[in-house]
N, C-alpha and C positions, 0 to 999 in steps of 0.2 A: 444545290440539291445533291445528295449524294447515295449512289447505287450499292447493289453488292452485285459483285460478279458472279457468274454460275459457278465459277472454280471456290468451293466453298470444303474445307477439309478440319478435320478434327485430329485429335492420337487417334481416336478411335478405329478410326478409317485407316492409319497409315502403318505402314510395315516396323513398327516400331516398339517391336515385343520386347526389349530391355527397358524401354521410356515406362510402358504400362506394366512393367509389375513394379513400377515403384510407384508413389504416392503421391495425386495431384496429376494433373496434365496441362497442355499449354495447348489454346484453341487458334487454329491458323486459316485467314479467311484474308479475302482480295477485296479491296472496297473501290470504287474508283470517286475521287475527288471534284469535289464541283469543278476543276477544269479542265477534268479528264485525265487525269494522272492515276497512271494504277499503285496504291497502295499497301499494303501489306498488313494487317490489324491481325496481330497476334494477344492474346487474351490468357493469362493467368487465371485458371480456374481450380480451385483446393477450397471447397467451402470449411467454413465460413467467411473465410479474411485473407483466405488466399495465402495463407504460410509458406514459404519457399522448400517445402518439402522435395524429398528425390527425386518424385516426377515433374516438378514445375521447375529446375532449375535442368534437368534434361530437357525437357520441353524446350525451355530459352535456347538452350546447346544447338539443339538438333533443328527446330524451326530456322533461327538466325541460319546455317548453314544451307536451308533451302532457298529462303532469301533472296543470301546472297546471289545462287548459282542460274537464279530466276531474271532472266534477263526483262522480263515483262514487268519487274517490281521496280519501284525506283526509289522509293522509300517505304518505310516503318515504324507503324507504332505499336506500341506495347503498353496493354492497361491490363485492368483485372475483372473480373464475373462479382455477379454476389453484391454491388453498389459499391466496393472499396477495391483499393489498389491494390496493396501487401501491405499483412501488419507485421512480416519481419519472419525469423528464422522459425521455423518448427520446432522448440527445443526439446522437446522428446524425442529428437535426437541427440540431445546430448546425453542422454543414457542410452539409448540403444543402438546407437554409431550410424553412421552418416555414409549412406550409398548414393550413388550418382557423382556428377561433376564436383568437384565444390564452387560456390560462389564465386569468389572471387576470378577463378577463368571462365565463369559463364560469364559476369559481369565484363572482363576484359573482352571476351568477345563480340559482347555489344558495343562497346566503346569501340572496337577495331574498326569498324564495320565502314564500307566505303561507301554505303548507302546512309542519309539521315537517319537518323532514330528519333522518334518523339516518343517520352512517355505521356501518356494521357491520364490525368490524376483525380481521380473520384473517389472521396470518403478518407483513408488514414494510407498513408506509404510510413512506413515507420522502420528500422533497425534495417536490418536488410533489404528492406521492400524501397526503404531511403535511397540506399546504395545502389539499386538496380536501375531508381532513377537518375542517379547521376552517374551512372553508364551512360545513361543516353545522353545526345546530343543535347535535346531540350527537354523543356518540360512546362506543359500546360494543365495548370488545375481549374478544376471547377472552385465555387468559393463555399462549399462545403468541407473542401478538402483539408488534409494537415499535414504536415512532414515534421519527422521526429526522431532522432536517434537514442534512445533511452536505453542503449546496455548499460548503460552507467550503474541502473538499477536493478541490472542480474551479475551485477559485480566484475562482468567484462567493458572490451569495450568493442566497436566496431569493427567488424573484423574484418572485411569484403572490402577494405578502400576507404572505409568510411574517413578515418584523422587523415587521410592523403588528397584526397576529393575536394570536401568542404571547405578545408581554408584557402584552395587554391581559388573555390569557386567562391567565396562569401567574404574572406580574410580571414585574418588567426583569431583574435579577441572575440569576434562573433562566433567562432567554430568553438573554442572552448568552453564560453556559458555554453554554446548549443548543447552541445557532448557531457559537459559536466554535470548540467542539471537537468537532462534527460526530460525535460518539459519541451511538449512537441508546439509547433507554433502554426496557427492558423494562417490560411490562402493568403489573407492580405497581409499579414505580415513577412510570411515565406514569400513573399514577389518581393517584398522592400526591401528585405535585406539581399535579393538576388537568389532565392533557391528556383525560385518557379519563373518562367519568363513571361507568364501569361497568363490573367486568369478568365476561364471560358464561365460566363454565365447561362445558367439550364439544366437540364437535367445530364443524366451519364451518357444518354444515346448523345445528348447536345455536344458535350465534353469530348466527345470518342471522334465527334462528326468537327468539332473546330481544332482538334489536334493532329486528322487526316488531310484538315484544309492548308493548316499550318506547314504539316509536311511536305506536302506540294510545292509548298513556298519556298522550300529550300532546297530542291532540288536542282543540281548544276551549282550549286554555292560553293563558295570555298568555305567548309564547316571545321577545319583541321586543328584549328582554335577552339573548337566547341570539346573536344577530346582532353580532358582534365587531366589525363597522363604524361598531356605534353607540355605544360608550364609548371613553373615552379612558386608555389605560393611566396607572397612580398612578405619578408621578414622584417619587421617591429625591433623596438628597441629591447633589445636583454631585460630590462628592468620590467617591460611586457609578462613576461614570463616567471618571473621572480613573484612577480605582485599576484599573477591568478593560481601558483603555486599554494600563495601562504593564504589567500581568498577561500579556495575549495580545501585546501584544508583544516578550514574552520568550519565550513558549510560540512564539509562532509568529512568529519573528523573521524579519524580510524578508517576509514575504505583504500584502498589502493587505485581501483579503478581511476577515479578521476588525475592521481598522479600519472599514473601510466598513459591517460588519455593524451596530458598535456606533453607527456614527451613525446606520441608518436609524432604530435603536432607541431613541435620545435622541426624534429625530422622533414617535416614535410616543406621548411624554408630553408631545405641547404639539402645539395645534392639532386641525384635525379628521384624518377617516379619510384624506380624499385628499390631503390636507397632505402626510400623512406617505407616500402610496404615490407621491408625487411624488420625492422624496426617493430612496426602495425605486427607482423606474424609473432615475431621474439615476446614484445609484450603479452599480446592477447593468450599465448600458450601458458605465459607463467600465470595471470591472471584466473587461467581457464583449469587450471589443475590447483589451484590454491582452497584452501575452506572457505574462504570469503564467498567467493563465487559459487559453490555449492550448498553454502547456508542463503545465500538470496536467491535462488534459485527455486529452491525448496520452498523460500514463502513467498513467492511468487504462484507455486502452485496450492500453498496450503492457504492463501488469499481467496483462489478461487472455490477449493473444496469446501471451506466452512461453512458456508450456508447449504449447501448439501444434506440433505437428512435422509441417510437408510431409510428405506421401507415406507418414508410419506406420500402417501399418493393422495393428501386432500389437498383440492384445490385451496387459497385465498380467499377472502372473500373482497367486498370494494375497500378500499380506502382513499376514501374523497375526501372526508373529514374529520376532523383530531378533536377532541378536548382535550386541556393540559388543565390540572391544577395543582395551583403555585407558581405566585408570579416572581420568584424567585432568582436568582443565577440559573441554575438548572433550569425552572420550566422556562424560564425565559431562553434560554440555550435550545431548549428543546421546540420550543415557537419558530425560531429562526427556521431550522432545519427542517422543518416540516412547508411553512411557507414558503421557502425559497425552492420549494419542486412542485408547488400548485395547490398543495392541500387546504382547505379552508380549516382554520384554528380558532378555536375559542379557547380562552387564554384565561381561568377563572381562578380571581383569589375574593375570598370572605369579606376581607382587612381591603376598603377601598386605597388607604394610603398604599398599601403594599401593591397593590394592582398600578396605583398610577406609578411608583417607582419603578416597579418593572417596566412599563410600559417606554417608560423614560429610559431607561436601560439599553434596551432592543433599539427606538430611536439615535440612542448616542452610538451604539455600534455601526450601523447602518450608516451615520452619518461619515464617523472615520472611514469607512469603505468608500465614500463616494469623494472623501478631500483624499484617500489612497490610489482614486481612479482604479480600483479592483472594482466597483459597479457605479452605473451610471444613476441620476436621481429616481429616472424615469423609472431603472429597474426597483431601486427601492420603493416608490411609491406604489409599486404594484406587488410588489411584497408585502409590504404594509396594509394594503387595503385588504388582505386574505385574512389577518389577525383582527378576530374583534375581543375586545376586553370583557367579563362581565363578572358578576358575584351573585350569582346564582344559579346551581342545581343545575333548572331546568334548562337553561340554555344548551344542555351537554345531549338533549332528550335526543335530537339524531344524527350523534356521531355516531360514527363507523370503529372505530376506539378513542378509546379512553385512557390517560396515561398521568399517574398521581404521582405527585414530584417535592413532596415535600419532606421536612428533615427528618432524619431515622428517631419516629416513635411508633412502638406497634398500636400503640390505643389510637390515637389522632387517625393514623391509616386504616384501622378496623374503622372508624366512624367514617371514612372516606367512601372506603368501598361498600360500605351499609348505604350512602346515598347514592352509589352507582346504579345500585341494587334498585332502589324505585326509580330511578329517572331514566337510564338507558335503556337504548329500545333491545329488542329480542337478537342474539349472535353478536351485539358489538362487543369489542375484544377489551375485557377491562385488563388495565396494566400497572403495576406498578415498581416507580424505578428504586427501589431500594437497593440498597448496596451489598444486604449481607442480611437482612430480616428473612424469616420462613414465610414462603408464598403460601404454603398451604394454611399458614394461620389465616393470611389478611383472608385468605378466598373462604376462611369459615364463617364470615359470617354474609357471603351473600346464598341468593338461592342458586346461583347455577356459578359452582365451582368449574365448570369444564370450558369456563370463558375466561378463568381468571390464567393471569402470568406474569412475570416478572420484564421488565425493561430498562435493564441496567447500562444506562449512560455514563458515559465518565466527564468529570468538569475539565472547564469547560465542554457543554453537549456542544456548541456549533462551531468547533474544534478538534475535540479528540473524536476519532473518528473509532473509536469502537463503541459496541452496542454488544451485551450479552445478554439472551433471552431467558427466560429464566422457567424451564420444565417444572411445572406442579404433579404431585401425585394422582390429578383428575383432569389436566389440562388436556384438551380434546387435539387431535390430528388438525383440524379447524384452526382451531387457534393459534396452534405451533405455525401452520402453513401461513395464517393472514400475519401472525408478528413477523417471523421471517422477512416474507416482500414485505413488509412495513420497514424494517433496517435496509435492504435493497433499496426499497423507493425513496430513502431520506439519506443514501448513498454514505450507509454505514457499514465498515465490515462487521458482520453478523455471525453470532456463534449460537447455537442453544448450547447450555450447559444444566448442569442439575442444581434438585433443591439443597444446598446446605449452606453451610457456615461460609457466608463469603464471597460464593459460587466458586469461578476458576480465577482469577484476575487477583481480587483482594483476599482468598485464599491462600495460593501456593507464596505471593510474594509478602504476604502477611509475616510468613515465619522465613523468611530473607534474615542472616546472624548479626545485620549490624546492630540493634542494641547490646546482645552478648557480647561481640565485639566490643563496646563504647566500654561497657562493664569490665571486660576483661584487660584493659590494659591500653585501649589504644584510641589516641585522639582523633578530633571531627575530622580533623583534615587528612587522616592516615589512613582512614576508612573510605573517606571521598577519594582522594588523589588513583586509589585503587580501582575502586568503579570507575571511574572516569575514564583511566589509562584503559580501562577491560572496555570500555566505548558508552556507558552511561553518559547520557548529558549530563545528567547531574547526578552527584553520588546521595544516597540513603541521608544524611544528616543536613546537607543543603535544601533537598528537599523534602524533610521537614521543616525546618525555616520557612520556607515557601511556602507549604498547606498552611503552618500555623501549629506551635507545640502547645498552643491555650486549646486545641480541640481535645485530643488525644488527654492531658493533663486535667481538663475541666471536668471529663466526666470520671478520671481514676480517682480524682477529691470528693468529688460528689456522692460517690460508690463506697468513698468509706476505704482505699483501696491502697492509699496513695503512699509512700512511703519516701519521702523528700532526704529523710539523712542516708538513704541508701540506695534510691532509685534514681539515675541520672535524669530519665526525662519526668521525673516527678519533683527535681529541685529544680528543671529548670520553670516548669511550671509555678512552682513557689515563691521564685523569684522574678516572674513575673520577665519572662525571660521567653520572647511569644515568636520569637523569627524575625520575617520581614516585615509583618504588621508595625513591630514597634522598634526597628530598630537592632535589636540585641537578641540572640538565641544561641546556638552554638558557636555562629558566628557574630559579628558587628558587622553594619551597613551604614553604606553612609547615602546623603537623601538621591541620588539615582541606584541605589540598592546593589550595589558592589560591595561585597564580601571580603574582608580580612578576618584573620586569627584576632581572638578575645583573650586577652592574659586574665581578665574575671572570668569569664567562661570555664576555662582550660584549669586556675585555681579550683573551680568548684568541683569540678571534672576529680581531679586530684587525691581531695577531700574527700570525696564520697569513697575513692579508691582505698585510701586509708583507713578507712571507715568498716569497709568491707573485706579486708585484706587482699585487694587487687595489688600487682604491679607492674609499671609502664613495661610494654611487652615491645618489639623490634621482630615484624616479621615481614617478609617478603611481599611484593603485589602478589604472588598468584596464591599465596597463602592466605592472604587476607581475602580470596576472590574466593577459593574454595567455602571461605566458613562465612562469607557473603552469600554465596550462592547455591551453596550443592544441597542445602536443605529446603530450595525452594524445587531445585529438580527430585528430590524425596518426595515432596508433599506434590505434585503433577503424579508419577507412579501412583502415588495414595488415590489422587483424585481419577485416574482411571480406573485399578482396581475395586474403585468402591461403585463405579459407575456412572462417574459424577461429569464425564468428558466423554464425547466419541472417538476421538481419536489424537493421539498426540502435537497432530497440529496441529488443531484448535487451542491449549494449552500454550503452544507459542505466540499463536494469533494473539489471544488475551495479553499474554506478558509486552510483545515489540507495540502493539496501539493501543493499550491501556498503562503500562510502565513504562515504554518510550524504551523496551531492553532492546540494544544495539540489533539492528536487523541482518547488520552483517555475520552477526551471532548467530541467528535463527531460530534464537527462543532458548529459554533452559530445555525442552526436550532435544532440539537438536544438536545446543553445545553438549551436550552428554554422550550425543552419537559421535561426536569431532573427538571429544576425550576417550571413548570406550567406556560401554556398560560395566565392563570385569573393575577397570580402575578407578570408575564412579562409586563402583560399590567397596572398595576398598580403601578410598576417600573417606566414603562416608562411616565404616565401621570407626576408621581413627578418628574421627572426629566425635568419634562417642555416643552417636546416633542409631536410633533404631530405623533397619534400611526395610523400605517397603516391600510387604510381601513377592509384590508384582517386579519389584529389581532385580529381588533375588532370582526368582523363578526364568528370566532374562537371561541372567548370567549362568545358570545351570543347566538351562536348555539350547545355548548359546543362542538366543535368538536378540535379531537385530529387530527396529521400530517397524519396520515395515516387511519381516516374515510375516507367511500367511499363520502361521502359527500364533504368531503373537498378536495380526490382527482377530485372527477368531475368538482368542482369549477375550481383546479390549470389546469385542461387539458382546459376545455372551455377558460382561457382566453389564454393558448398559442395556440391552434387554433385558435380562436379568431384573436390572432395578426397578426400571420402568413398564409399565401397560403398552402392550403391542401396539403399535401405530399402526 
């Protein structure tokens, strides 16, 4: 059983007028231990998640110091308010500069401490909040808990100890994936590999109350070993290091981060503790002033802004239940994701073969998930029993939306949404995922356009993890709000964008120069090798091979459009020249789909060149990247100034999880701010292009993305376009 002492203190209470005018404070309270040992429970308090802001790391500072000087305490522990531990630094301070202690001596000062220290862990200890824990002594989680070092993913790396700490406490090979792939690891597997020493079952008081008992326990110990500053992590064979080198940088091609990680961690198996936190500083500074680090940074925060919508203040409505029609890739994609968070799905195609194939489809994924041990049978079967199949109508009568997924034809989708029209019940949210069709057609022919909207998935849906919703000229506050938490609840990043041509995604990167390029002079692989080297997984001509050049080619024939002795991807089309489907496209594949140079290809290529009086051109990567990419950063400007984006992140968002454009980039609006709006637009004049009104007006008013000048501009024209929310 365990008391709280009358000696019970806060910041608030104590003389500690510089701790409170900074941000966050640290709660300092006396507990005594079921065997009568007086404890010390200090408490990180900074809602929501308890950020190591200026006041919670003075807090540590200045409590630890009372502590100590407390001859009545005999140990301490350290948790956090709110249900969770620390999820890591504040970084809005890394724009508006960092007052109080820094970390790394608060956290030494916990490690000093000649008194035990237990942290007590409930909910996420993450980046900093990691490192505070392995200050301490020990560490007891609950089995809700996680620990996770993920700067990896704001393009630094740990900065507080982190590469010094953990391979002393875990080993190297485990500290490296840990570090590299910034994927945090639950209770029980953080006690296996040794990050947690103990995991308490119960709630946080349970937690708070067997980490105090704990402490107890080691009072009079010799803990001096427990103090991770004082050994030096077991160094591995050289070839160790070589091998998770050339690993992460394949995993994470183009970042710096994870190199920089693995050398602080080399460091940390030779020499002493400050050896290696010399190293830990060196790096993370060059890191921390680099664009990498400031382009992930940025989408780190424009992650969370996007589904933000000015001015909406209607609530959601329920979403329990989906209709999907088209049992396709796609609704079948779009099934998964809705089942797999609870939603009950009915899953309707007309064409029973096409229903049982899909069905089979969704089965066969689910099945690989469970021989990949990423989910168990049990959880699939309880997935599965949420999807019921059916080929009719009326089964859709009371979902809560409705989402039409079948291949881009306006008519088929006009008949779609005519039967939405009589069988859905009153406010369910009709949707459809079209990729680039006008929502305001399909929503003409029901009776209540202010339910209709767009729900633009990208292929694979139970995969790519973008979603852009798609604003109608009548779509209601309602409906904006319920799709929204509809992509939140199927754990999509979520954008609204406007009605036109494309929306934002398959728009701005629509008119990306590599066909001109291919035309003007320069082969598949001199176009790819460029995007690639710029951090594309795959460049523009590979991945056409991959979607397949019979799409794109099928319907220019059909259209009457096609022009094969003069259009490169209209001969490739004619020659029946389809990608990875069959083999041969730009490139050749051979049967595990490994790509080499085509000398028939590259002959065709050639020919069309002579044809048209091209000739083979020689120019530089970043030449080939400008007239790759500066006209997809033109057509974003376009798509703001027309109204069609709220705000330039969003425009990013769309390109890095619908294009896969390098994150460490930050999106073409933010590689534009890395290069300068003045030389973007002078870029773009040479390259013969008409530069968008809104660049110009940028550059004459010298306004950067984020002047309030230029946001009141981008907000006036999306009100502008749009009906008041």
């Amino acid at each position: 059983k365990f008391t709280s002492s009358s000696h019970r203190t806060s910041l608030a209470s104590q003389p500690l007028a510089e701790t409170m005018a900074l941000k966050g404070a640290v709660r300092y309270e006396k507990r005594t231990s079921s065997n009568g040992t007086c404890i010390a429970l200090l408490t990180m308090d900074n809602a929501p998640v308890n950020a190591l802001s200026s006041g919670v790391r003075a807090g540590l500072e200045e409590r630890m110091k009372e502590v100590l000087a407390d001859d009545a305490v005999k140990a301490v522990v350290i948790t956090g308010a709110h249900g969770t531990f620390c999820a890591g630094a504040d970084i809005s301070e890394f724009a508006t500069g960092i007052h109080g202690p820094p970390l790394p001596m608060v956290i030494a000062s916990i490690e000093a401490s000649t008194k035990p220290v237990v942290a007590a862990i409930d909910g996420v200890s993450l980046g900093g909040g990691c490192e505070v824990a392995l200050g301490c002594h020990f560490r007891v989680a609950s089995t809700r808990s996680m620990a996770g070092l993920p700067e990896v993913n704001l393009g630094i790396l740990p900065g507080a100890g982190g590469t010094q700490r953990m391979p002393r406490l875990i080993g190297v090979e485990p500290s490296i994936d840990f570090m590299c792939t910034g994927a945090p690891l639950p209770a029980a597997r953080a006690a296996q590999v040794g990050i947690f020493d103990t995991i308490a079952e119960g709630d946080n008081a349970a937690v708070v109350n067997a980490a105090i008992d704990f402490a107890a326990s080691k009072v009079g110990t010799d803990f001096g070993a427990r103090r991770l500053c004082s050994i030096t992590a077991k160094a591995p064979a050289k070839e160790v290091f070589d091998k998770k080198r050339k690993q992460y940088d394949t995993l994470r091609k183009g970042e710096n981060a994870p190199q920089a990680i693995i050398t602080c961690i080399e460091a940390s198996t030779h020499g002493s503790f400050d050896d290696g936190m010399t190293v830990e500083v060196k790096e993370f500074s060059k890191l921390f002033r680099d664009d990498q680090s400031k382009a992930m940074q940025y989408m780190f925060f424009a992650e969370r802004q996007c589904s933000k919508i000015p001015g909406l203040t209607a609530k959601p409505g329920p979403l329990d239940s989906v209709g999907i029609v088209g049992a396709g890739l796609m609704g079948g994609g779009i099934a998964m994701c809705c089942a797999e968070v609870g939603m009950k799905v009915t899953l309707l195609d007309v064409d029973p073969s096409n229903l049982d194939r899909g069905m089979k489809v969704i089965q066969k994924n689910y099945a690989r998930s469970v021989e990949r041990k990423s989910k168990t049978q049990a959880q699939v079967d309880k997935i599965m029993s949420l999807i019921t199949p059916s080929t009719t109508y009326d089964s859709l009568s009371q979902c809560d939306i409705v989402v039409e997924a079948v291949f881009e034809n306006m008519d088929l989708k006009k008949k779609i949404f005519a039967s939405f029209d009589k069988v859905c019940k009153p406010g369910c949210i009709l949707a459809s995922n079209t990729s680039r069709l006008n929502i305001d057609e399909v929503a003409s022919v029901t009776s209540r356009p202010q339910d209709v909207i767009g729900c633009h998935f990208f292929s694979p849906a139970n995969v790519m993890r973008l979603l852009e919703n798609v604003r109608g000229s009548k779509t209601s506050p309602s409906t904006i709000a319920t799709a929204m938490a509809f992509g939140v609840k199927i754990k999509k990043v979520t954008c609204l964008v406007g009605n036109c041509d494309g929306f934002i995604a398959n728009r701005v990167m629509g008119v990306s120069g590599g066909p001109a390029l291919l035309q003007g002079g320069l082969m598949p692989h001199q176009i790819d090798g460029a995007a690639e080297a710029y951090g594309m997984k795959m460049g523009p001509m590979r991945m056409n091979d991959l979607v397949g050049l019979d799409l794109f080619g099928r319907e220019r024939a059909s259209s009457g459009a096609a022009k094969p002795e003069e259009v490169v991807f209209d001969a490739m089309f004619a020659t029946q020249r389809f990608g990875q489907k069959n083999g041969k496209g730009f490139y050749k594949y051979d049967e595990k789909l490994r790509c080499t140079r085509d000398p028939e290809a590259e002959a065709m290529i050639e020919k069309i060149w002579k044809m048209i009086g091209a000739t083979p051109q020689s120019l530089s990567e970043e030449e080939i990247v400008d007239k790759l990419y500066l006209p997809v950063v033109n057509e974003g400007f376009k798509s703001l100034e027309e109204g069609m984006a709220i705000r330039p992140s969003d425009i990013d968002i769309c390109c890095v999880f619908g294009y896969n454009w390098p994150r460490y980039r930050g999106g073409p609006m933010q590689w534009a701010t890395a290069v300068g709006l003045p030389t973007v637009l002078e870029k773009i004049q040479k390259l013969g292009m008409e530069p968008s009104a809104l660049l110009k007006e940028c550059v004459a008013q010298n306004w950067k993305l984020n002047s309030k000048d230029f946001v009141k501009r981008i907000d006036q024209a999306w009100n502008g376009r749009w009906s008041k929310l």
